[in-house]
VEXDREN-2710 file (C-alpha; in Angstrom, 1 decimal):
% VEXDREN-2710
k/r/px/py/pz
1/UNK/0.0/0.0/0.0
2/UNK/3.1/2.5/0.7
3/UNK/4.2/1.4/-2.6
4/UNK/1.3/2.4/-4.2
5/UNK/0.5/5.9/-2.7
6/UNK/4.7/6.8/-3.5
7/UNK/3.5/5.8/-7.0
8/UNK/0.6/7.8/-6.6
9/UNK/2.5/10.8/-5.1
10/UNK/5.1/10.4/-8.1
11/UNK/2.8/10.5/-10.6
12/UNK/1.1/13.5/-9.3
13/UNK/4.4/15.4/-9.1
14/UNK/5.7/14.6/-12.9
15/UNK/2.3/16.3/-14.0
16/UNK/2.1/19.2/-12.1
17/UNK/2.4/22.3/-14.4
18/UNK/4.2/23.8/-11.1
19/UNK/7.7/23.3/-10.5
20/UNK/8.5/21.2/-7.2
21/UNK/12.0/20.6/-6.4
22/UNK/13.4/18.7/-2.6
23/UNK/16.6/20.8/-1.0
24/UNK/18.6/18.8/2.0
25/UNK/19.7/20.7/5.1
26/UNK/23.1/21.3/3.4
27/UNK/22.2/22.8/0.4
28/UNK/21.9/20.7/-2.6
29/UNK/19.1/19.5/-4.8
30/UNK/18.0/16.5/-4.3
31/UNK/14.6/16.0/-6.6
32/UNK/13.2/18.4/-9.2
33/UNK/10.3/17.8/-11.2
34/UNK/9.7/17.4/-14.9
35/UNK/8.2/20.7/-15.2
36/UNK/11.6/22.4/-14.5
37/UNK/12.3/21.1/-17.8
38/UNK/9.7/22.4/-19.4
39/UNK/9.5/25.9/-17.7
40/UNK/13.7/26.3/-17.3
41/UNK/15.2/24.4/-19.2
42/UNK/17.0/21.8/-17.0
43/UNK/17.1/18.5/-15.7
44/UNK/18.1/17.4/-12.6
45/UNK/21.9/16.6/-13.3
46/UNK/22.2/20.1/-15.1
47/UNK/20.9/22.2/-12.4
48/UNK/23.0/20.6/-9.6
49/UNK/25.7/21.8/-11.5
50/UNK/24.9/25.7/-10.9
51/UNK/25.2/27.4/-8.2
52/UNK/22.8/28.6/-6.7
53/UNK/23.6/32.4/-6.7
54/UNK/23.7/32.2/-10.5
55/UNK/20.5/30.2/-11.1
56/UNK/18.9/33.3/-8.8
57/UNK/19.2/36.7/-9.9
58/UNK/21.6/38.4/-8.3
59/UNK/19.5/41.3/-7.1
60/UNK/17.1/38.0/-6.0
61/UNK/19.3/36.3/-4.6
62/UNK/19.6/37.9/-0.6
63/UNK/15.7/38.0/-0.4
64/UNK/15.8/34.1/-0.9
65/UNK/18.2/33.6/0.7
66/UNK/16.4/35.3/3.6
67/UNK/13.2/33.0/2.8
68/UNK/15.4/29.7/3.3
69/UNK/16.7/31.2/6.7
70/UNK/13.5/32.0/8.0
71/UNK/11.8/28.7/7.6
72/UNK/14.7/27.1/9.0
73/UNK/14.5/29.3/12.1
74/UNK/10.6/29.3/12.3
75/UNK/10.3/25.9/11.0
76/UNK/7.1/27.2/9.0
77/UNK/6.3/27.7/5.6
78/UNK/7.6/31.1/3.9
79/UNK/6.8/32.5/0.3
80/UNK/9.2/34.3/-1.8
81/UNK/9.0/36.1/-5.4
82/UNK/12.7/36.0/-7.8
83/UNK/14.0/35.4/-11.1
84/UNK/15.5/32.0/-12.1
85/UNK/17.9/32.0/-15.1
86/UNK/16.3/29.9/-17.8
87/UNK/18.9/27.2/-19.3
88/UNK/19.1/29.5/-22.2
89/UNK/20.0/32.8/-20.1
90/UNK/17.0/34.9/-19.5
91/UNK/15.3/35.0/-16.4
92/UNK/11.6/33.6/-15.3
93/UNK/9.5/35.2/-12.5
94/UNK/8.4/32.8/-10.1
95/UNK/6.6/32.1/-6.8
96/UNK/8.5/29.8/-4.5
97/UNK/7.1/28.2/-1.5
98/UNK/9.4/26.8/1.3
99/UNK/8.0/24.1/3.1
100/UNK/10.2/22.5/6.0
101/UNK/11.0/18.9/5.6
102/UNK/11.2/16.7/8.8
103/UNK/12.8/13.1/9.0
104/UNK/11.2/10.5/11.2
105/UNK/13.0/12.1/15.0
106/UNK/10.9/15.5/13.8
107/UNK/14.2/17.1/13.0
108/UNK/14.8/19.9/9.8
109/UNK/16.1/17.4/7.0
110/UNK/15.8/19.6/4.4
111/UNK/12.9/21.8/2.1
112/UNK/10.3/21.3/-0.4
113/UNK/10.3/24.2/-3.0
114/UNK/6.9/24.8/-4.7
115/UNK/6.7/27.5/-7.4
116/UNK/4.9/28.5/-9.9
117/UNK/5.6/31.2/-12.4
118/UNK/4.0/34.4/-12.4
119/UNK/6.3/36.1/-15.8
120/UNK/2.7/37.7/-17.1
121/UNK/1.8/38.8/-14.1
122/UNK/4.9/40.4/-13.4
123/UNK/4.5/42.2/-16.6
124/UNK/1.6/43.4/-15.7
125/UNK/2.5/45.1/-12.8
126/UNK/5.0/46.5/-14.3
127/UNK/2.6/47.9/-16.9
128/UNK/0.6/49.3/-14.1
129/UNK/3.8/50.8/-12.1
130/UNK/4.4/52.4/-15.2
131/UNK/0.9/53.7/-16.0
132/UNK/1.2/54.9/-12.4
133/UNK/4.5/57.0/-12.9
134/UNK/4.9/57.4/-16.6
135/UNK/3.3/60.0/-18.9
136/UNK/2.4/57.3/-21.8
137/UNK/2.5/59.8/-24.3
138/UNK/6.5/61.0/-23.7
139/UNK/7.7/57.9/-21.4
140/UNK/9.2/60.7/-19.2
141/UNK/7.8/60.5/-15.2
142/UNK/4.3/62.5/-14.9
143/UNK/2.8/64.8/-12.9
144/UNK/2.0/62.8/-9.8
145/UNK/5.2/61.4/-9.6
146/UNK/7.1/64.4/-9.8
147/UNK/5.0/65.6/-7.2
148/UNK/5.8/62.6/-5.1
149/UNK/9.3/63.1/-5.8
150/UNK/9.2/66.8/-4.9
151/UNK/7.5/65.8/-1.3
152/UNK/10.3/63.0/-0.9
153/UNK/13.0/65.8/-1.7
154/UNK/11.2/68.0/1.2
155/UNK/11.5/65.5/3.4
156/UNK/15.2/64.4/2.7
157/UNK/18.1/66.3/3.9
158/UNK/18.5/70.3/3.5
159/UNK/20.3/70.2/-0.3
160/UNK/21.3/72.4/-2.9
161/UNK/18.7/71.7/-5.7
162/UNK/18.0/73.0/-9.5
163/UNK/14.8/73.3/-10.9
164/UNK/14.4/73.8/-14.5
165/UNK/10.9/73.9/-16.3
166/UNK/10.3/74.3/-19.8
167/UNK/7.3/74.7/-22.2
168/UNK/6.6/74.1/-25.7
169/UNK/6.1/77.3/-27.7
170/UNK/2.5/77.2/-30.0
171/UNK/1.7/73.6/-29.1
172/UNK/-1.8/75.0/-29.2
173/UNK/-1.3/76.8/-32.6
174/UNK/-0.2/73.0/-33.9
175/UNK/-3.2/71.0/-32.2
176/UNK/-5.8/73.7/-34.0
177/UNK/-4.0/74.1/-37.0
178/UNK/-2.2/70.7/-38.1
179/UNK/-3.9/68.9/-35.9
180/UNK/-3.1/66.9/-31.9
181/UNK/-0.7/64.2/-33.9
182/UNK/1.1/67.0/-35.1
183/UNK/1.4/68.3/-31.3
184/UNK/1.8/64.9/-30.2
185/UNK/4.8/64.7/-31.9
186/UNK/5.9/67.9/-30.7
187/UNK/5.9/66.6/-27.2
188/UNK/7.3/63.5/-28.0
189/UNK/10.8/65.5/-30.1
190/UNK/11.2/67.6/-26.3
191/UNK/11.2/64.6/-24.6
192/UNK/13.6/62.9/-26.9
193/UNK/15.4/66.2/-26.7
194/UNK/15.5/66.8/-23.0
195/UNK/16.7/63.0/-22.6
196/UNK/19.5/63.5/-24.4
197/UNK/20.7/66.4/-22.5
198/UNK/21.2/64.9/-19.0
199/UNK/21.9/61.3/-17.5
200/UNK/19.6/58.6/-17.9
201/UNK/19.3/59.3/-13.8
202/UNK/18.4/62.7/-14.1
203/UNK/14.4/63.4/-13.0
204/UNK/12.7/64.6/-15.8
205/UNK/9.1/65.0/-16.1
206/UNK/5.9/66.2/-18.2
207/UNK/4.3/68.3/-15.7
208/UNK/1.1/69.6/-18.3
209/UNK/-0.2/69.6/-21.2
210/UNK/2.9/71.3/-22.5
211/UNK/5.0/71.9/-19.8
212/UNK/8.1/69.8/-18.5
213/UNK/10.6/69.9/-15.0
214/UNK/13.6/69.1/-14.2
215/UNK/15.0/68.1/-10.8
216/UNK/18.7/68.4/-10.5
217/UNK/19.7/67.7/-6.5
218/UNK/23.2/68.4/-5.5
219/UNK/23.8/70.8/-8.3
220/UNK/25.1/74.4/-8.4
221/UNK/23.9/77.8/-9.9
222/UNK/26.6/76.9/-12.5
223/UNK/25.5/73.9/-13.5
224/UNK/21.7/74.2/-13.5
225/UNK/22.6/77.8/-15.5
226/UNK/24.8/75.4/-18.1
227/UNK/22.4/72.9/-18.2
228/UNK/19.5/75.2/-19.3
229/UNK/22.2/76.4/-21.8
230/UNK/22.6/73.2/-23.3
231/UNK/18.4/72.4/-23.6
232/UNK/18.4/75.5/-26.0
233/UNK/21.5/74.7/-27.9
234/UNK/19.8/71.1/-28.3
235/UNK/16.9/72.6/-29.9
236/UNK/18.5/74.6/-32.2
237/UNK/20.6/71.9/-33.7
238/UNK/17.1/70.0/-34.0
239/UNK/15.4/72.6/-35.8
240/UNK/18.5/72.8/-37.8
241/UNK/18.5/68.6/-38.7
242/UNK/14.9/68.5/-38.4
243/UNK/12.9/71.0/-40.8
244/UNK/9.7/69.5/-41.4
245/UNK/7.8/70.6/-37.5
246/UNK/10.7/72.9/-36.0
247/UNK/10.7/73.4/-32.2
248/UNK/10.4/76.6/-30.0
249/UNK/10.9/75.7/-25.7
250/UNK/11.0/78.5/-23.5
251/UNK/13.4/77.7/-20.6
252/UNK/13.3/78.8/-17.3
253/UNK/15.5/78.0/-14.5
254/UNK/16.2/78.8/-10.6
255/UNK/18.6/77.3/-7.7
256/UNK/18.2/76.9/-4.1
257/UNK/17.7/74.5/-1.3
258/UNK/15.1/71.2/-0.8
259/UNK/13.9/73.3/2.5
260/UNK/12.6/76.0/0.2
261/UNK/11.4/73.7/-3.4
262/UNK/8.3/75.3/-4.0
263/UNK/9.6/78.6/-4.2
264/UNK/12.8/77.7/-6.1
265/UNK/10.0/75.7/-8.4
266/UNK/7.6/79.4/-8.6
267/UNK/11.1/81.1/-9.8
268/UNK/11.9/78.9/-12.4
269/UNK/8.8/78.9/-13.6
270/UNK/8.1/82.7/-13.7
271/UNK/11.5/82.8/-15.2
272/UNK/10.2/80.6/-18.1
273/UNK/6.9/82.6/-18.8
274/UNK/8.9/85.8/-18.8
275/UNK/11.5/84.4/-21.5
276/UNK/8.2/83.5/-23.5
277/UNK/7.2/87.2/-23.4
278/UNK/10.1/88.2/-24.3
279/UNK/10.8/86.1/-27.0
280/UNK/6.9/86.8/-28.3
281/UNK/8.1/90.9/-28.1
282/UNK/11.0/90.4/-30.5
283/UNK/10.5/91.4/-34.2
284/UNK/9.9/88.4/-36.3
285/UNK/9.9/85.7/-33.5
286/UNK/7.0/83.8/-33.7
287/UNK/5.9/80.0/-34.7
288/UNK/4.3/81.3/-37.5
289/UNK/7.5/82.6/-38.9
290/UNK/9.3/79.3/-37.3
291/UNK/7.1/77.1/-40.0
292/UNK/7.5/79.5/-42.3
293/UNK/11.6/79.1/-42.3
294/UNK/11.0/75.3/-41.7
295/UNK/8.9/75.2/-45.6
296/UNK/12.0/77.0/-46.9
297/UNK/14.4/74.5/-45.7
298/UNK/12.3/71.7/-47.4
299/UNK/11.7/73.5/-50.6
300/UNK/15.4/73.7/-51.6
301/UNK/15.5/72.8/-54.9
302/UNK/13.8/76.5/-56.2
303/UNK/15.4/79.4/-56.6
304/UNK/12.3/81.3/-56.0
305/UNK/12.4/83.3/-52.1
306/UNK/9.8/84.9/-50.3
307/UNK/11.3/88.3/-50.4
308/UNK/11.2/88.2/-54.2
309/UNK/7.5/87.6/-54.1
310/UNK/7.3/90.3/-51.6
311/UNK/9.1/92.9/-53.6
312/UNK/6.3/91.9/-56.6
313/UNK/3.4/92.0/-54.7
314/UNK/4.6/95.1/-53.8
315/UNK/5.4/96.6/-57.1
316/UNK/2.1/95.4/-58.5
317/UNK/0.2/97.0/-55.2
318/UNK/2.0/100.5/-55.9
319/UNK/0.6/100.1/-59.8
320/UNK/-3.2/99.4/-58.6
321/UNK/-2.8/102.7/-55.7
322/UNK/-3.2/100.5/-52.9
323/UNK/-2.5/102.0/-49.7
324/UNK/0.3/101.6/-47.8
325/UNK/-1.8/99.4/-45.4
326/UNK/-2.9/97.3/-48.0
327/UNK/0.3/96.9/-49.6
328/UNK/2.1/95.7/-45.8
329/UNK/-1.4/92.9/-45.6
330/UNK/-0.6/91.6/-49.1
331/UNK/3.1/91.1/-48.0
332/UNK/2.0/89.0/-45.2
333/UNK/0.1/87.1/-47.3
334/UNK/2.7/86.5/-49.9
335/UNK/5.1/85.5/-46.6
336/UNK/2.1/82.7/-44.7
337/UNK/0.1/82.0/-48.1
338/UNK/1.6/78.2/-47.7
339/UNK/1.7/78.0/-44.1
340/UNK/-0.6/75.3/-44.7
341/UNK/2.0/73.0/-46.4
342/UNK/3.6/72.1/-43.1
343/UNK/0.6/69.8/-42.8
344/UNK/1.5/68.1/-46.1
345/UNK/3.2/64.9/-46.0
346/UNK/6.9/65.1/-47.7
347/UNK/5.5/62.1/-50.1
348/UNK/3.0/65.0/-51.7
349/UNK/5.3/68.1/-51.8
350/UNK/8.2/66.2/-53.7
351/UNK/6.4/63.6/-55.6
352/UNK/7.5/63.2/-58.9
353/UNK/4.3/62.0/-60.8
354/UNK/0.7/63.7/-61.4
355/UNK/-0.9/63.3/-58.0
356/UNK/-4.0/60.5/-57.6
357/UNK/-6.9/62.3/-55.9
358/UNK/-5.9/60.9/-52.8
359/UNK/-2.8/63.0/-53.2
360/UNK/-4.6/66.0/-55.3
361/UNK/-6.7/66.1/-51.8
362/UNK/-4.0/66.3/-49.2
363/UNK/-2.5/69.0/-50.9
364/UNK/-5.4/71.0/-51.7
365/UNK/-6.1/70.9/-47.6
366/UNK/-2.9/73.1/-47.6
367/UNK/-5.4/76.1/-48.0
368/UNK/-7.5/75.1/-44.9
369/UNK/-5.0/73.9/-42.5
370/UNK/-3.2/77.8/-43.5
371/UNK/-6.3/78.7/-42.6
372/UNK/-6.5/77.5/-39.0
373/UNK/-2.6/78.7/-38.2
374/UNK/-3.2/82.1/-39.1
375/UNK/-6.8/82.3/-36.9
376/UNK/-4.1/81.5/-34.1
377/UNK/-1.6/83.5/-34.7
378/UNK/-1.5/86.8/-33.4
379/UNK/-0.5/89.5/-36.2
380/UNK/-1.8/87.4/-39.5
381/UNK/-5.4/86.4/-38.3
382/UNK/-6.5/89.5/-40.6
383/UNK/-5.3/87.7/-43.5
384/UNK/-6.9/84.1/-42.6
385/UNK/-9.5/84.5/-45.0
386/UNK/-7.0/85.4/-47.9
387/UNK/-4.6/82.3/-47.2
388/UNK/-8.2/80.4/-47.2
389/UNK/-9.1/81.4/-50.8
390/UNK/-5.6/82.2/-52.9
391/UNK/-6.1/79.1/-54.9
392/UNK/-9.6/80.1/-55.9
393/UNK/-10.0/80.6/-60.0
394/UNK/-11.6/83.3/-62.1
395/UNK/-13.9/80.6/-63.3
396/UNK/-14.8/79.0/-60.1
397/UNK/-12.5/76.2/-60.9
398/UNK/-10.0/75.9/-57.9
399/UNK/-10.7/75.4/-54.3
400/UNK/-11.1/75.1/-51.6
401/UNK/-15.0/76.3/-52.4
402/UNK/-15.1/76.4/-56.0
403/UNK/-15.5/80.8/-56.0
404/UNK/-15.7/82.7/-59.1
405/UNK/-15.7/86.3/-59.9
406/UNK/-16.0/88.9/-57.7
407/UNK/-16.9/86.2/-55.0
408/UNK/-13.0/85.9/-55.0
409/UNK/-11.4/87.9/-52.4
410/UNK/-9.9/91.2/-54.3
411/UNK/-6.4/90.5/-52.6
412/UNK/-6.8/87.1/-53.8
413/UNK/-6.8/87.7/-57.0
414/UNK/-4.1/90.2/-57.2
415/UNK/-1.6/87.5/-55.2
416/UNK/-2.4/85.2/-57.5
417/UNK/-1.4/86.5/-60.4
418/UNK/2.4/87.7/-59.1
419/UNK/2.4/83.8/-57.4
420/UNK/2.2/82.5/-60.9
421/UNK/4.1/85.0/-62.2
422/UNK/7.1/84.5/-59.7
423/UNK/6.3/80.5/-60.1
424/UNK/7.3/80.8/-63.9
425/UNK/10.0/83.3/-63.3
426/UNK/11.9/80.9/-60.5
427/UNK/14.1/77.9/-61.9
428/UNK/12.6/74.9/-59.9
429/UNK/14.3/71.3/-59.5
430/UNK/12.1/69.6/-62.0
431/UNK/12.3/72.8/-64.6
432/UNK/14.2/75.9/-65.5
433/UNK/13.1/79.3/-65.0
434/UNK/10.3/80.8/-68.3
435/UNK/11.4/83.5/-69.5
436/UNK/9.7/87.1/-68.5
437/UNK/8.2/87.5/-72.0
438/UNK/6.8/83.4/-71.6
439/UNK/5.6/84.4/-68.4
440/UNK/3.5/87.5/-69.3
441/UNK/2.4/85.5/-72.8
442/UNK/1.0/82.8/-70.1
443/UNK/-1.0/85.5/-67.8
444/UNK/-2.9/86.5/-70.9
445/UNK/-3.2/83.1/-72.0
446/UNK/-5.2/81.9/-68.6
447/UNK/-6.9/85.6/-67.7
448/UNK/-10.6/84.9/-67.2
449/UNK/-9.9/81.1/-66.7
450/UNK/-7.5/81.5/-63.8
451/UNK/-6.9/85.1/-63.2
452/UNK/-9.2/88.2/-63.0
453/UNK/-8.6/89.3/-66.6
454/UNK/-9.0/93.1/-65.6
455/UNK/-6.0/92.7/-63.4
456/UNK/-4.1/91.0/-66.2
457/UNK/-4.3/93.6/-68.5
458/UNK/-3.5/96.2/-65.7
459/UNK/-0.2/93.8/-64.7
460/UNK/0.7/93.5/-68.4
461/UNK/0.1/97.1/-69.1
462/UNK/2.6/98.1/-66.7
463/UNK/5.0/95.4/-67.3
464/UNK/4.9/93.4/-70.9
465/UNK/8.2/95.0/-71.6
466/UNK/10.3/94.2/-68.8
467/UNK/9.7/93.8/-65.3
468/UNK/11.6/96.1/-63.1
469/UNK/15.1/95.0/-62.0
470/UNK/15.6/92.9/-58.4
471/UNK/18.2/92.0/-56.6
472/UNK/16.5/88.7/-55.7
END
């Protein structure tokens, strides 16, 4: 009958999906089941062979050992979670159960090991201690744990202690006008940026929408100042390698002790809004003009520059009377007219076939996404309606609503004859430049198709002969 239960009990053992291994009072393994095969790769010959502070991780390996010692002293069970090396070198979660064995006198002979792995669930909680720390969008730390860090800082010793808070210029302007993966990418190209400054130990954090801190213990005024230094250098070599969605971050930075965080945190974030105001007060700063620089790093291959098609515009303006008001709104418009095309995918602007309506389409939204950045943007929102319609024909035949006529904005149709114009006149990578007379023979060709023919014959009236001479 003892027989057949130790049958019994051996049968059970070399099915369970568990693993179950026996461990005698000195230390070695005396029994493992068949499922350590399965599960780790061994047999029972293989794994006597390896020690056992290499078949336990070695940032595992104290707790168990601390597991083993206290069943031996308490003489009662005691559970334990570590990673076993697999027989092919990575390492298995498990659940381990130490269960005192006792020969017949009722001393400790040894230990019976049950475990059972836990690998997924591990993962999980990992996912969860990262969904609990981690801003999913960046992978920096988020808000509530850089709040919890702040309170552990408090707490600590009395420390020198940097704070340095950034936020993403227009990352409104993007969402609104291009659209949240647009901004989404934004975030994601300051985190990837901010990384790369510091350590991979350095606390770094999204702390809003698009807002980010940086926690810099033990660090002087020097360093914190150099480090701040070395976030806007890093952006500026982005913008410079990286045309297509350039970056603007306002940086703000203060130094004091952990007894006094919070205000050291209110400094270096006042410090950051007011170098936002002050970059927003200088001439020509604004994201606006940052897109607009980032379309004329992508369009290389023309000859063709902005300040050319201002200067025309502005001759043409002068021959129509317009007022000096006028003429200064039409040079904005010849400056944002393709704001839009920021929102074009590279595969459109530099195709080199006739585009399928699927293409036709994404570059035709140009117009509309123009639209939306310049309602954001403080000092072109007067001309949003004009960077709307400039690709509006005479004969109702261009978009984005199909106006004809008069229904045409007046400034609309005056841009777009110098835009054609200066498109003929400018050597582009697939052609060379038309000649003036080609150009002007062209005008006439499409006036009251394309082009208000009244303006026509005013433009070629003052210029069939030869268009004044530029420096551009």
């Amino acid at each position: 009958e003892e027989v057949s239960e130790y049958k019994h009990f051996r049968l059970i053992l070399e099915n369970m999906i568990d693993l179950v291994s026996e461990i005698d009072h000195e230390g070695r393994v005396k029994y493992i089941s068949p499922s350590y095969k399965k599960l780790l790769g061994y047999d029972l010959e293989s794994l006597q062979k390896i020690p056992p502070n290499e078949f336990i991780h070695p940032d595992d390996f104290e707790r168990a050992e601390a597991c083993a010692q206290r069943v031996i002293k308490t003489q009662k069970p005691a559970r334990v979670e570590v990673r076993c090396k697999h027989a092919d070198g990575h390492y298995i979660w498990v659940e381990a159960i130490d269960f005192p064995l006792f020969d017949s006198h009722g001393k400790m002979r040894g230990m019976l090991v049950s475990s059972r792995d836990i690998t997924e669930r591990k993962k999980m909680e990992e996912r969860l201690r990262q969904l609990s720390q981690y801003d999913a969008l960046t992978g920096l730390y988020n808000r509530t744990f850089f709040e919890e860090k702040m309170q552990r800082l408090r707490e600590g010793a009395n420390v020198p202690v940097g704070v340095i808070i950034c936020d993403v210029d227009g990352l409104k302007l993007i969402n609104d006008g291009i659209g949240h993966a647009a901004g989404d990418q934004m975030l994601k190209n300051a985190a990837f940026i901010l990384s790369r400054c510091f350590t991979q130990n350095t606390f770094i954090a999204r702390t809003g929408g698009d807002e980010f801190a940086i926690l810099l213990p033990h660090s002087s005024a020097e360093k914190v100042k150099a480090a701040a230094a070395r976030i806007e250098k890093a952006v500026k070599d982005f913008n410079n390698t990286t045309p297509k969605l350039p970056l603007s971050i306002s940086v703000g930075y203060a130094v004091g002790t952990t007894g006094e965080l919070d205000d050291v945190f209110k400094e270096a974030d006042n410090r950051m809004y007011q170098k936002k105001l002050q970059r927003s007060s200088e001439p020509g700063f604004s994201i606006a003009h940052f897109l607009m620089e980032a379309l004329q790093m992508r369009n290389k291959g023309s000859d063709g520059s902005v300040e050319r098609l201002e200067w025309l515009i502005t001759e043409f303006g002068k021959v129509l009377n317009l007022s000096e008001q006028k003429i200064e709104d039409l040079r904005l418009l010849a400056r944002f007219h393709d704001i839009g095309m920021v929102g074009v995918p590279d595969r459109v602007i530099f195709c080199d076939h006739k585009y399928n309506e699927e293409e036709r389409q994404a570059m035709q939204r140009h117009s509309e996404i123009g639209h939306r950045l310049a309602l954001s943007t403080h000092g072109i929102s007067h001309i949003a309606d004009w960077i709307l319609k400039h690709h509006e024909w005479y004969n109702g035949q261009g978009y984005p609503y199909g106006l004809s006529g008069e229904e045409i904005p007046y400034e609309c149709r005056i841009f777009a004859i110098v835009d054609a114009y200066d498109a003929m006149t400018s050597r582009r990578s697939y052609r060379p430049a038309k000649s003036h007379q080609v150009a002007i023979e062209e005008l006439q060709h499409n006036a009251g198709t394309q082009f208000d023919p009244q303006l026509v014959k005013l433009f070629v009236e003052a210029f069939a002969h030869q268009w004044p001479e530029t420096n551009f």
